[in-house]
N, C-alpha and C positions, 0 to 999 in steps of 0.2 A: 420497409423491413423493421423487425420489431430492436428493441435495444436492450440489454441487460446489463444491470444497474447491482452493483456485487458493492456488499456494503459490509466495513468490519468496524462493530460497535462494541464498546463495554461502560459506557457511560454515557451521560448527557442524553436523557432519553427524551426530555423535549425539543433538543436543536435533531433527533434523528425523528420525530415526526413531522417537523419543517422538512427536513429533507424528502421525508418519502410523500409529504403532500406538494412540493412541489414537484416531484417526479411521476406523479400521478395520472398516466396516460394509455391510452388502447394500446399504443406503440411501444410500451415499456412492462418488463416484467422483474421486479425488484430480490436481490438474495440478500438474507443478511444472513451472517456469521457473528453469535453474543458468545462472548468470552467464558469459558469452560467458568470462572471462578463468579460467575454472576448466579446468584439461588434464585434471584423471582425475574424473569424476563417480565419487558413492560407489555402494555396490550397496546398494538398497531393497529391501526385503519388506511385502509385507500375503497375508491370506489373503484376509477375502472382497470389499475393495473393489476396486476397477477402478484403477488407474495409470496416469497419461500421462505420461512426460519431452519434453519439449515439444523438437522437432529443429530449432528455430528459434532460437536464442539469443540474446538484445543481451548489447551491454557497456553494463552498468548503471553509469551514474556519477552520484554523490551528486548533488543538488541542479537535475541537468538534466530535460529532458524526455525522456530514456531511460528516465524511470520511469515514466513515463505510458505510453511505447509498450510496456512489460512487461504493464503491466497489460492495456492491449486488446489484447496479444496472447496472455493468459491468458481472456480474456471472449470475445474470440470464438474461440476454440480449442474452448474450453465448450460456449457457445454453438451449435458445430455438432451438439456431440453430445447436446442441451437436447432438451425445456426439464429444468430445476429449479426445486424450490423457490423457493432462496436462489443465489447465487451468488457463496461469500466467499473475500474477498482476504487472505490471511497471509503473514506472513514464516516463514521456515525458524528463526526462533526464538521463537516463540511454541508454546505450551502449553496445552492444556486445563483451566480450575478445577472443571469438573462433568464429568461423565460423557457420551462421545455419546449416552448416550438423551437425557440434560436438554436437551443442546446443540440436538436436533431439537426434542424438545417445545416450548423458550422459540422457535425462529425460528418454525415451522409454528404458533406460538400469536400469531403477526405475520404472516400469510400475504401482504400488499399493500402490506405498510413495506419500506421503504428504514433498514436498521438500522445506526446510526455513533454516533460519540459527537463535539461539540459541541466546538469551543476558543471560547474568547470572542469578540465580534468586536473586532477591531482595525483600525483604517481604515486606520494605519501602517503597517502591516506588510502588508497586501493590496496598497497603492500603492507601498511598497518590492518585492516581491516580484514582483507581477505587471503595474503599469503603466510599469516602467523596462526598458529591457533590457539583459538582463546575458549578458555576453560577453567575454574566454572564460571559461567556467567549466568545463570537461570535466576540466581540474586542477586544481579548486581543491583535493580532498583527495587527488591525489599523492602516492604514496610517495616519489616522486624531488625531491628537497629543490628542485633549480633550477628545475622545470616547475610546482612548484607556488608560487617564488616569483617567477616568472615573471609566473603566471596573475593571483595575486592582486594585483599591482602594477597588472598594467591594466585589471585589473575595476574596481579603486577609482577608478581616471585616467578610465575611462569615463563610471563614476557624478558621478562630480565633474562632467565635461563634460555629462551631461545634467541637473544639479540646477542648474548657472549658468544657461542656456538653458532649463529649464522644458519637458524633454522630455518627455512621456507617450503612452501607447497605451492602449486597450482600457479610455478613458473613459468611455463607452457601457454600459461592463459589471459588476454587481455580484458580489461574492464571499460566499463564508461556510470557513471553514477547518474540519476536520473531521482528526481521522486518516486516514490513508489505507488504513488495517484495518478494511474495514466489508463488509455483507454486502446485497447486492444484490438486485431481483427477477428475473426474466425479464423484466419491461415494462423496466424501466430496462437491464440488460443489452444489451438489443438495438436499446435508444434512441442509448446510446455506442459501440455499435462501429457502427453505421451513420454517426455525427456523428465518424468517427473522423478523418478527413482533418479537417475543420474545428476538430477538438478540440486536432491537433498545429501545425496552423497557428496555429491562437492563442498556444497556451502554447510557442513555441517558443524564444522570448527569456525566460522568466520565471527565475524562483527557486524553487526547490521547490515547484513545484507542483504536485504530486502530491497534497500537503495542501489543495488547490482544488479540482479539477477535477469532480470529481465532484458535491459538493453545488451548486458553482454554476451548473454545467452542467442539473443535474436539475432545480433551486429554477425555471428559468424554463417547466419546464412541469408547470401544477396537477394534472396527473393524478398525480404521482408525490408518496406522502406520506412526508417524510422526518423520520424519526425520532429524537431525540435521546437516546440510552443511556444513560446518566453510568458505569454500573457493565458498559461490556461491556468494556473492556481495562484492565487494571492497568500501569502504565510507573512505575518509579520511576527521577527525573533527576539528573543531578550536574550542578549550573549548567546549560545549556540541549540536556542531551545525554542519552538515553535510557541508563540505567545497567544494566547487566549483571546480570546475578540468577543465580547459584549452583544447580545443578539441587536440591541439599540443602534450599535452601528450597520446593522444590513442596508437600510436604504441607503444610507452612503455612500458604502461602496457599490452600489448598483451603478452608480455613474462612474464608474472606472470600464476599462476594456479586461478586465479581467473576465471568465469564464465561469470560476470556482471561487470560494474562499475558506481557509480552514486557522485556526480550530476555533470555530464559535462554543460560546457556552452561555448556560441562563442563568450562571448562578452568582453574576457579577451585573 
């Protein structure tokens, strides 16, 4: 059965033709999503997988729910053209550790898992993130020095006014945090683009939550069994920030049990 390979790029457009040359197979048919703020898209090749550039574009910005509306609109874009196996969600700078045969073998050897990898839970950080709301944040990482210190001034002044006051939402509802690089079934696929309107209403004040949405969306109905990976993405961080990996280190890490690894770039 064939696999669909949902890819959100807006940079590094040589680690995202490594990607899609190793993804390159009968059994696979690739989507990307280029970031609304990009003017010249690069030119792709594959030989024998199927290519979508998706003619819908957002502006993806850090930490909002722009990321959530990327991804459903990677899922069902798929989704019309389904089913699949799997249906997994990458960045345009992540990289394959095995080979795509492995890569089909390990998911099709989980045919009914929901496959992610696990953060701890922390209550803090779910009720910072997703029970306050935070606004504006569309600048919080700005290039433009005054708009993002603008943003960040009254995000805090917000938060302040809701932590005096004891303001919360979405007390009713539990969480579990996960990466947001994980690989989906068809029963779950078509469970969140259908719940899609309700999915953006909720997370529409949060904080990254992109790192939510999914497992806790899923966790509330038992048909869907979700998986815990430890060893399907490699990320190595500098203080609380996903660090760069040099394409020179790929073979290296091929000898690790890892799956995936992100964020490679070429320009170091």
């Amino acid at each position: 059965m064939r696999h669909a390979w949902l890819i959100i790029a807006h940079n590094e457009f040589e680690v995202l033709q490594r990607l899609i040359s190793a993804l390159d197979s009968p059994l696979c048919d690739l989507y990307i999503h280029f970031d609304k703020k990009i003017q010249k898209l690069p030119v792709l090749h594959v030989e024998k997988s199927q290519l979508f550039i998706l003619s819908e574009r957002i502006d993806v910005r850090w930490g909002t729910v722009s990321q959530i509306k990327t991804e459903l609109l990677l899922l069902e874009t798929a989704h019309k053209r389904g089913p699949y196996a799997h249906y997994h969600i990458l960045s345009g700078a992540h990289l394959p550790l095995k080979s795509i045969d492995e890569l089909i073998q390990f998911y099709e050897s989980h045919p009914n898992e929901e496959i992610m990898r696990f953060w701890p839970d922390d209550a803090g950080d779910a009720d910072f993130k997703l029970r306050r709301y935070h606004f504006p944040i569309r600048d919080f990482k700005s290039p433009i020095l005054w708009r993002r210190v603008l943003c960040q001034k009254i995000w805090t002044a917000v938060l302040k006014v809701q932590k005096i006051f004891g303001i919360r939402h979405l007390k009713g509802s539990s969480f579990r945090k996960t990466d947001q690089w994980l690989s989906l079934t068809e029963a779950a696929c078509e469970y969140l683009v259908q719940h899609k309107t309700s999915i953006l209403r909720k997370y529409k004040w949060a904080f990254c939550p992109d790192e939510y949405f999914v497992a806790s969306e899923l966790m509330t109905d038992k048909k869907f069994m979700l998986r815990d990976y430890p060893q399907l993405l490699l990320v190595e961080f500098e203080r609380e920030s996903p660090k760069s990996i040099p394409l020179a280190r790929l073979e290296e890490l091929k000898n690790t049990d890892y799956l995936w690894a992100r964020k490679f770039t070429a320009s170091i």
